[in-house]
C-alpha positions as CSV (number, residue, x, y, z in Angstrom):
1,X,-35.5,-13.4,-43.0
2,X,-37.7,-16.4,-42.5
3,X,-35.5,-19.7,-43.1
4,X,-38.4,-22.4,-43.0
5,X,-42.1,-22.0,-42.6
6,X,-44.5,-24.9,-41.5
7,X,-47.8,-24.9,-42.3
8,X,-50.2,-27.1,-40.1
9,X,-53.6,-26.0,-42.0
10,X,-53.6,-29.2,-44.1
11,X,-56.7,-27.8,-46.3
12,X,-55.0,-25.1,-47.8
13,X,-54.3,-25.5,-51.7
14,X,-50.6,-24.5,-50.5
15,X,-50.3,-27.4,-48.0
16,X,-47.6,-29.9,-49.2
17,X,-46.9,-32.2,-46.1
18,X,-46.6,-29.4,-44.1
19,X,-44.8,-27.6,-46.3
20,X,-46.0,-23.6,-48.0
21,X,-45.7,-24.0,-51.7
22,X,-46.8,-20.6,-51.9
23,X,-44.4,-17.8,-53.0
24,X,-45.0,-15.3,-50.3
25,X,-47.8,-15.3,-47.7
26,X,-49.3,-12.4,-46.1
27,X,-50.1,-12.6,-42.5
28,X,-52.9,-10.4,-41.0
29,X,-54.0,-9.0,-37.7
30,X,-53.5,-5.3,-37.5
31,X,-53.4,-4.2,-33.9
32,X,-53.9,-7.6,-32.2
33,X,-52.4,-8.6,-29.3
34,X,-53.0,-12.0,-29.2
35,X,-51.4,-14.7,-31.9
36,X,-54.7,-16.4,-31.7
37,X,-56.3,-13.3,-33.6
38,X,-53.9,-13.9,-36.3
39,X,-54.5,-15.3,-39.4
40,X,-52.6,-16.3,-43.0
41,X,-54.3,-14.1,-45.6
42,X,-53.0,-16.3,-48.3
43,X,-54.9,-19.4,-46.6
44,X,-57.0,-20.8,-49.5
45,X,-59.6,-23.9,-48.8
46,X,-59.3,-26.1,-51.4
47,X,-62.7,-28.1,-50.3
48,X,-64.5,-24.9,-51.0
49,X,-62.5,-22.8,-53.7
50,X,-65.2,-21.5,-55.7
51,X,-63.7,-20.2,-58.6
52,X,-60.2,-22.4,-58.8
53,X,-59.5,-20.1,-62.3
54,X,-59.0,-17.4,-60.1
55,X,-55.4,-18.4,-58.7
56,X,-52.4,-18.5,-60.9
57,X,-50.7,-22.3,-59.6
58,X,-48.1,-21.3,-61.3
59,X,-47.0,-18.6,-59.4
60,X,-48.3,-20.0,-56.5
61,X,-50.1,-16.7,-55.6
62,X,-53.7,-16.5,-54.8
63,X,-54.7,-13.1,-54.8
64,X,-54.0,-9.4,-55.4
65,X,-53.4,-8.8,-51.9
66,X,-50.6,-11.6,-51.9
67,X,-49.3,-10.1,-55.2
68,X,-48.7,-7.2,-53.8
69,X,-47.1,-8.5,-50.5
70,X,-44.7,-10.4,-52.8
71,X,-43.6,-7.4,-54.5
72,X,-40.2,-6.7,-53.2
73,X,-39.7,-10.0,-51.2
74,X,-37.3,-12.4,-52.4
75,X,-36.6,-15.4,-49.9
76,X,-33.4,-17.0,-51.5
77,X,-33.8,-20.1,-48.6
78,X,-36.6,-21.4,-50.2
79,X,-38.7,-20.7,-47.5
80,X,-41.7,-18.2,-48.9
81,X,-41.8,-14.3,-47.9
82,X,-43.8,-13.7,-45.1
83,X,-45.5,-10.3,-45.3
84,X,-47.2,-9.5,-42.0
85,X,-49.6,-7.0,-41.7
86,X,-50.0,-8.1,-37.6
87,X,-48.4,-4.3,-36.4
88,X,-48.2,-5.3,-33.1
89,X,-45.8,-8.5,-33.5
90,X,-42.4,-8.1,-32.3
91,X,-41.1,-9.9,-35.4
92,X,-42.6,-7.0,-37.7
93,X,-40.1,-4.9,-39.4
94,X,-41.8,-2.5,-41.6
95,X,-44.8,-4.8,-42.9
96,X,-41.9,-8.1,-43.2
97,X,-41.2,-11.1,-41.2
98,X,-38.3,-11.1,-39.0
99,X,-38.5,-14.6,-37.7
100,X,-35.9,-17.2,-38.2
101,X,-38.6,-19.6,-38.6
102,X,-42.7,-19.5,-39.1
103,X,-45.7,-21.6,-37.8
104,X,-49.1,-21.6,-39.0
105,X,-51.5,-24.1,-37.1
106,X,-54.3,-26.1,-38.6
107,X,-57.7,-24.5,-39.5
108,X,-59.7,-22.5,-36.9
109,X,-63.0,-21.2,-38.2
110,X,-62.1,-20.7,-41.7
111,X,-58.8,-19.0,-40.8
112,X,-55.2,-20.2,-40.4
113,X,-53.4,-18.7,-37.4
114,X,-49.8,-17.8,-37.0
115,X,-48.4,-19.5,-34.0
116,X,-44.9,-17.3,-33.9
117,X,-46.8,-13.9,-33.2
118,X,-45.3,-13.0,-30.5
119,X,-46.6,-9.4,-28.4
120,X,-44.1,-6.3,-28.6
């Protein structure tokens, strides 16, 4: 279960001083092998959200995807759920986050990577 998650991708609706304020957070990259193919599928620019209607604040999730990677995954630390969708990770346990502890880095290209993906 993922105890604490900092976010480094400080143009991210969810940013809050390096803090997720998301509810659960999806992280993609299939059959990567490398963390910098990686990416935080919940990542949302807030300098170029084009419809800003389109995400319920309140429940801090931004998309169907995310919705659905929330269902089931309850983090009771505070911390949000980390879905991971990156097969090859070590810390993937049937589509969840097994990591004490999360790190997504800043922006690169549009996409947020996940800094704790670490190869099988």
């Amino acid at each position: 279960m993922v105890e604490s998650l900092t976010c480094q991708a400080t143009k991210c609706i969810y940013n809050n001083q390096n803090q997720c304020n998301a509810t659960a957070i999806n992280v993609g990259g299939d059959m990567t092998q490398h963390g910098s193919e990686t990416f935080c599928g919940t990542y949302v620019d807030k300098e170029n959200m084009l419809e800003p209607e389109a995400y319920d604040f309140d429940n801090k999730v931004s998309s169907k995807s995310d919705m659905e990677t929330a269902e089931g995954l309850t983090d009771f630390h505070g911390a949000p759920a980390v879905g991971c969708n990156a097969l090859k990770c070590e810390h993937n346990h049937d589509y969840k986050c097994h990591a004490s502890s999360v790190k997504i880095l800043d922006e690169n290209d549009g996409r947020a990577e996940c800094e704790t993906f670490k190869p099988e």
